[in-house]
C-alpha positions in Angstrom: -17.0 -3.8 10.3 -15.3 -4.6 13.8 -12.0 -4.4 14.0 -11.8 -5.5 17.9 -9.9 -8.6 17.7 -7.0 -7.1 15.2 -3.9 -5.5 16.5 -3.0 -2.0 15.8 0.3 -0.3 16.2 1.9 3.5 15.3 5.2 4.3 14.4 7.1 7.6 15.1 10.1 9.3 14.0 12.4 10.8 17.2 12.0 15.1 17.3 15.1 17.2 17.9 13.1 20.0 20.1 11.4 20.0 23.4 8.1 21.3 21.4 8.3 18.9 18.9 8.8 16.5 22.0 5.4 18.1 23.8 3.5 17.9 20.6 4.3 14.3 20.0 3.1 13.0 23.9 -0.1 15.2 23.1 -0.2 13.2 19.6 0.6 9.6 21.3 -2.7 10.6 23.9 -4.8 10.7 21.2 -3.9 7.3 19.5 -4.0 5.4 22.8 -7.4 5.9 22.6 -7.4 2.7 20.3 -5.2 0.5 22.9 -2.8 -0.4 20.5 -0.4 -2.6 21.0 2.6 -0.8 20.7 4.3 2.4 19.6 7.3 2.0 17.7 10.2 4.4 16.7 12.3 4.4 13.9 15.9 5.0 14.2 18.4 6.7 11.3 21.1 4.3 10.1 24.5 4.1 11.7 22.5 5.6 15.1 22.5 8.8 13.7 19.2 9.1 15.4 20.0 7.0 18.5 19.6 9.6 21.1 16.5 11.1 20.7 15.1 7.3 19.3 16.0 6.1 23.0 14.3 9.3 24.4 10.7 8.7 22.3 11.2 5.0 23.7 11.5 5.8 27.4 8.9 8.6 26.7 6.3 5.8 25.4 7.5 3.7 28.2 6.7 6.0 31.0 3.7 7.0 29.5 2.4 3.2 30.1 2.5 1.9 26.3 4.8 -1.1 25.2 7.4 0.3 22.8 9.1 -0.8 19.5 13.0 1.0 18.9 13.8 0.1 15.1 17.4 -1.1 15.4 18.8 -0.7 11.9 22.2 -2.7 12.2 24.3 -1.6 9.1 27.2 1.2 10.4 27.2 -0.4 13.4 29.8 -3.3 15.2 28.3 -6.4 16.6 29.1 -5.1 20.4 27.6 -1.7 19.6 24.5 -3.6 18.7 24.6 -5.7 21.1 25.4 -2.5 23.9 22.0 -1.1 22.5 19.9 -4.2 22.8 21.0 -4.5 26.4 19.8 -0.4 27.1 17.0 -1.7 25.5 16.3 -4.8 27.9 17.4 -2.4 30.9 14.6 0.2 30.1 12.3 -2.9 29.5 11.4 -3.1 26.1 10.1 -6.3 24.8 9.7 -5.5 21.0 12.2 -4.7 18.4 11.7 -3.7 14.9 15.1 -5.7 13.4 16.5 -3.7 9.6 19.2 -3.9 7.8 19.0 -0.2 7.4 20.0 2.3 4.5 23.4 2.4 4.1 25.2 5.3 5.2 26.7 8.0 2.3 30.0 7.2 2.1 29.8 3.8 3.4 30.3 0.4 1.9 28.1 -2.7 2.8 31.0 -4.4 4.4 33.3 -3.9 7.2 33.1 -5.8 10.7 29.4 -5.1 11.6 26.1 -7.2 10.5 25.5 -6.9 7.1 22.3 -8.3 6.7 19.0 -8.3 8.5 19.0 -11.6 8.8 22.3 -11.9 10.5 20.2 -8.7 13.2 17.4 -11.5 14.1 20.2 -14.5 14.8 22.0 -12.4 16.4 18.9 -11.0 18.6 17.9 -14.5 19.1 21.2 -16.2 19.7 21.7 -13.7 22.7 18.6 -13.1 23.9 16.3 -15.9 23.2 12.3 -15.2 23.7 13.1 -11.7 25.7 12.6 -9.7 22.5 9.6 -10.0 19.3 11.2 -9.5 17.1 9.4 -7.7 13.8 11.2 -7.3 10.6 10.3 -5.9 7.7 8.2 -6.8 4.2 8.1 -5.1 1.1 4.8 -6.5 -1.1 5.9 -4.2 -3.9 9.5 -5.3 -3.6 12.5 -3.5 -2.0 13.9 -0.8 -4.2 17.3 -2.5 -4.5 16.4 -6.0 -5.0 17.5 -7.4 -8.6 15.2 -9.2 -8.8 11.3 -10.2 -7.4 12.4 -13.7 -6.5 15.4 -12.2 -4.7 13.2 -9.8 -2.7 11.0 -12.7 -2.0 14.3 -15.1 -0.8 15.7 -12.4 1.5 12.5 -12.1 3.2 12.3 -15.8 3.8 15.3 -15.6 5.2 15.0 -13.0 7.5 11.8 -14.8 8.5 13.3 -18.2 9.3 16.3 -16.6 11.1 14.0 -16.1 14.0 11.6 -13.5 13.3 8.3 -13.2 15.5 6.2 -11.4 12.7 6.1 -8.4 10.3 5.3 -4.8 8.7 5.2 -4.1 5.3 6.3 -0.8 3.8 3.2 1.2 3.0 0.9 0.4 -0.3 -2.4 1.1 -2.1 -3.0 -1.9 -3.9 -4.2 -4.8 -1.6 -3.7 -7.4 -4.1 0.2 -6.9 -3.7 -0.1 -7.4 0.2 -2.5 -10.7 -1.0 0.1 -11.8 -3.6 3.0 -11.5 -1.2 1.7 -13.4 1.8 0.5 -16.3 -0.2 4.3 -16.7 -2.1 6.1 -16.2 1.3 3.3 -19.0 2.7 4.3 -20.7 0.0 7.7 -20.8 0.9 7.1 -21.9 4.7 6.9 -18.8 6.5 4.0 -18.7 8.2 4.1 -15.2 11.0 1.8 -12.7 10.7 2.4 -10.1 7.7 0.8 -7.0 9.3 0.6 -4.1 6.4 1.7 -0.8 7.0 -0.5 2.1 6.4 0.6 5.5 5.2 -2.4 7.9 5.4 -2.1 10.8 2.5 -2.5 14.4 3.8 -0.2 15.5 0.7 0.1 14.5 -2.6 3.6 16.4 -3.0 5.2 14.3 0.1 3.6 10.8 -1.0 4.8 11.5 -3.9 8.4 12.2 -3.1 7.6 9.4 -0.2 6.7 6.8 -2.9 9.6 7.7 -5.0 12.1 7.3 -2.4 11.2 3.6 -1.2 9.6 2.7 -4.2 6.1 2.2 -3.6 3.7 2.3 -6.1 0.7 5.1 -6.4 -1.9 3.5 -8.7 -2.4 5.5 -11.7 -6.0 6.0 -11.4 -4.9 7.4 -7.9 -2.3 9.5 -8.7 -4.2 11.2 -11.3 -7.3 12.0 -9.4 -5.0 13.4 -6.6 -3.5 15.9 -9.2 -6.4 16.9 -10.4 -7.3 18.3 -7.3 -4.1 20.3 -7.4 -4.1 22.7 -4.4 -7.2 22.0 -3.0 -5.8 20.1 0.0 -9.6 19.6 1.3 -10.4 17.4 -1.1 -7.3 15.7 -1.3 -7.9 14.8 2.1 -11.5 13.4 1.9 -10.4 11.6 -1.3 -7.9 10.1 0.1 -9.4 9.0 3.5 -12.1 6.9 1.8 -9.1 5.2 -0.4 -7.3 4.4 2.4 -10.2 3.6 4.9 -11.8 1.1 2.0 -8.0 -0.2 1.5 -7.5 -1.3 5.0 -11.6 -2.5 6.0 -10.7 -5.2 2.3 -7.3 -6.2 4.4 -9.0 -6.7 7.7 -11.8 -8.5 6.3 -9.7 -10.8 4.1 -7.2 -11.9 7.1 -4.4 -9.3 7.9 -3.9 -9.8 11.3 -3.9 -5.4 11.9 -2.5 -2.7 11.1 0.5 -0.3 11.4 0.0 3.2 11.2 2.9 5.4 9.7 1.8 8.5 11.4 4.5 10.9 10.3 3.9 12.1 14.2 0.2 13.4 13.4 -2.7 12.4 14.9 -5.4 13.4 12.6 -5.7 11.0 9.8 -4.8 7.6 11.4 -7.5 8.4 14.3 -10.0 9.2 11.4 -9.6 5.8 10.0 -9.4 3.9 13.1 -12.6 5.4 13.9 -14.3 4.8 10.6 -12.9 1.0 10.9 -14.2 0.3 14.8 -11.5 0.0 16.7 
């Protein structure tokens, strides 16, 4: 199949060292192969990440590529956000991945800063009008925390309708959630692009603890044939490149608008796919 006329983005977690630093520009070369049309960063909650996330970005800005900070507003006061957002507009960044974020230990979901994703894309908008897309994010399995589906489903919304430009889904296996979710949130009126985010598997220990974590779901059928491959990280691999690769040719073919790569800062498996799709 083509892919040509989809958009394709990869996300990337900041590094602490000047290798890890090196290895990462090597790692973006090889991706930009694909002309995506952004990289994006993610960012730890109360900016406990924020230096090195604001080094990636002006890394992936000077290296030509538009780039996505994740601004995850909870631990942090409404000037503090807005301090950031105007760094961000300085360096010339024109897309921002808006979160609530997880909440801090320690740390209560109140105090004087944005609570609320939601209240992150008025705020963005309010202050900065068009100057920023502004992507947010979708959970087609359901966020760990919501009480309930229709909850999950109702926050999204109003995220959405606060201002939002479009949005990535946390990562999946099972297409028909992605389906299911776009046509209830349709249903509801929102009607921006739902792009699904891809987690290619290069171990079945991390996806596992991955999956645990923020709650999405490995099929049975799946997670059984992975363990029965136990160390044999060969077959794991081929196994699960043809799951993922089939995966993600059914959601281009039946109307996701692209794909976002969670690349855990390798190369390797997200090239293999793109390849295997066309772009």
């Amino acid at each position: 199949m083509s892919a040509a006329k989809k958009t394709l983005s990869f996300e990337f977690f900041p590094t602490r060292t000047p290798e890890g630093r090196e290895k990462q520009t090597v790692t973006r070369k090889q991706l930009r192969q694909f002309a995506p049309e952004f990289f994006s960063c993610t960012s730890g909650a109360g900016g406990s990440t924020r230096e090195g996330t604001l080094q990636t970005i002006a890394d992936i800005l000077a290296e030509g590529t538009p780039a996505a900070p994740h601004l995850p507003c909870i631990g942090m006061t409404v000037e503090e956000v807005k301090s950031l957002l105007d760094t961000y507009k300085e360096m010339g960044v024109r897309h921002i991945v808006a979160l609530r974020g997880d909440i801090p230990s320690g740390m209560g979901a109140g105090g004087s800063g944005l609570r609320y994703a939601n209240e992150l894309v008025e705020l963005i908008k309010n202050e900065y009008g068009s100057h920023f897309h502004i992507e947010i994010a979708a959970y087609p399995e359901y966020h760990p925390q919501a009480r309930s589906a229709d909850e999950d489903i109702e926050n999204f919304v109003r995220k959405a309708k606060a201002g939002a430009d479009s949005a990535i889904t946390q990562y999946f296996y099972n297409a028909d959630a992605y389906f299911r979710f776009v046509d209830e949130v349709q249903g509801r009126g929102v009607a921006i692009p739902v792009i699904p985010g891809i987690m290619p598997i290069a171990s079945f220990s991390k996806l596992t603890r991955f999956s645990d974590t923020c709650g999405a779901e490995i099929p049975r059928w799946l997670r059984l044939k992975l363990q029965s491959y136990a160390d044999d990280t060969a077959a794991i691999k081929a196994l699960a490149l043809d799951v993922v690769t089939e995966m993600c040719s059914r959601l281009l073919e039946q109307g996701a608008p692209g794909l976002h790569f969670y690349t855990m800062n390798q190369a390797g498996l997200s090239s293999t796919i793109c390849q295997r799709l066309g772009y």
